[in-house]
C-alpha positions, 0 to 999 in steps of 0.5 A: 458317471456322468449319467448318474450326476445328471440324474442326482441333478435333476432329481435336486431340482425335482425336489426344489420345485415341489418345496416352491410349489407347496409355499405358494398354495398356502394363499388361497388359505380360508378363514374364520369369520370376517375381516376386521375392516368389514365389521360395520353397517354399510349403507347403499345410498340409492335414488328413491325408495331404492336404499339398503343395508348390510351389517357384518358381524365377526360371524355373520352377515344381516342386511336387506332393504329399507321400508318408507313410513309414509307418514314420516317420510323416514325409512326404517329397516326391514326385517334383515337375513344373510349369511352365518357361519362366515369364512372368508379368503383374501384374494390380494389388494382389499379383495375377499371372497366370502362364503356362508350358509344362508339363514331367513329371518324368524318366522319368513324364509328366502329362497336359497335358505341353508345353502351356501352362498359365495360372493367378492368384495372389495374392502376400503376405509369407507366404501365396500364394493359388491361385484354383484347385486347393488354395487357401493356401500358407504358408512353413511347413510345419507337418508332420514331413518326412523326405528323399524315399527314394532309390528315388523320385528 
């Protein structure tokens, strides 16, 4: 009698734990797209000619570096390639891991074309950090520009 208590018991319990389990992995949930918050034009502000964009769509990512025009002393944007068909997964506190298929501009191609890429993020109001590559995108550019010269579209 009071094996077979024990054994009902422990079976409960069995059957909670697994119901609990199931919940939780519901969090690593991949979604479609972008996050609305990153949805903009980010600029990385850096010394010298170092400077680059990254503009986010709901579907994909385009960005690169900015050329000089010498006779201007205005930058311009290069030619830009990223990422398409974008999904994203929320790791907690503004922190996303995004992955998508690497696309080249028309007529160029990047190294790792058509292969997925995988990177983290984190996501505030006015700064977007990259853990890797060029760390601190801001929403303003804080460099004179000027439009990208028609020979380079």
């Amino acid at each position: 009698m009071h094996k077979s208590a024990f054994l009902i018991g422990l079976g409960a319990l069995a059957l909670a734990l697994g119901v609990t389990d199931l919940t939780s992995a519901q969090a690593a949930t991949w979604h479609a797209g972008t996050p609305k918050v990153m949805r903009h034009t980010w600029f990385y502000n850096g010394k010298g000619d170092n400077k680059a964009y990254i503009t986010y769509t709901k579907t994909k990512s385009t960005g690169n570096l900015f050329g000089l025009d010498a006779t201007t002393d205005r930058y311009y944007r290069l030619p830009g390639y990223g990422l398409k068909k974008l999904k994203y997964q929320s790791l907690g506190h503004h922190v996303y891991q995004l992955s998508g298929i690497q696309y080249s501009p028309a007529g160029q191609t990047v190294q790792f074309d058509g292969q997925r890429m995988t990177y983290k993020v984190k996501v505030t109001a006015k700064q977007l950090h990259f853990y890797k590559g060029y760390h601190n995108y801001v929403r303003q550019v804080k460099f004179t520009t000027t439009k990208t010269p028609a020979a380079l579209k």
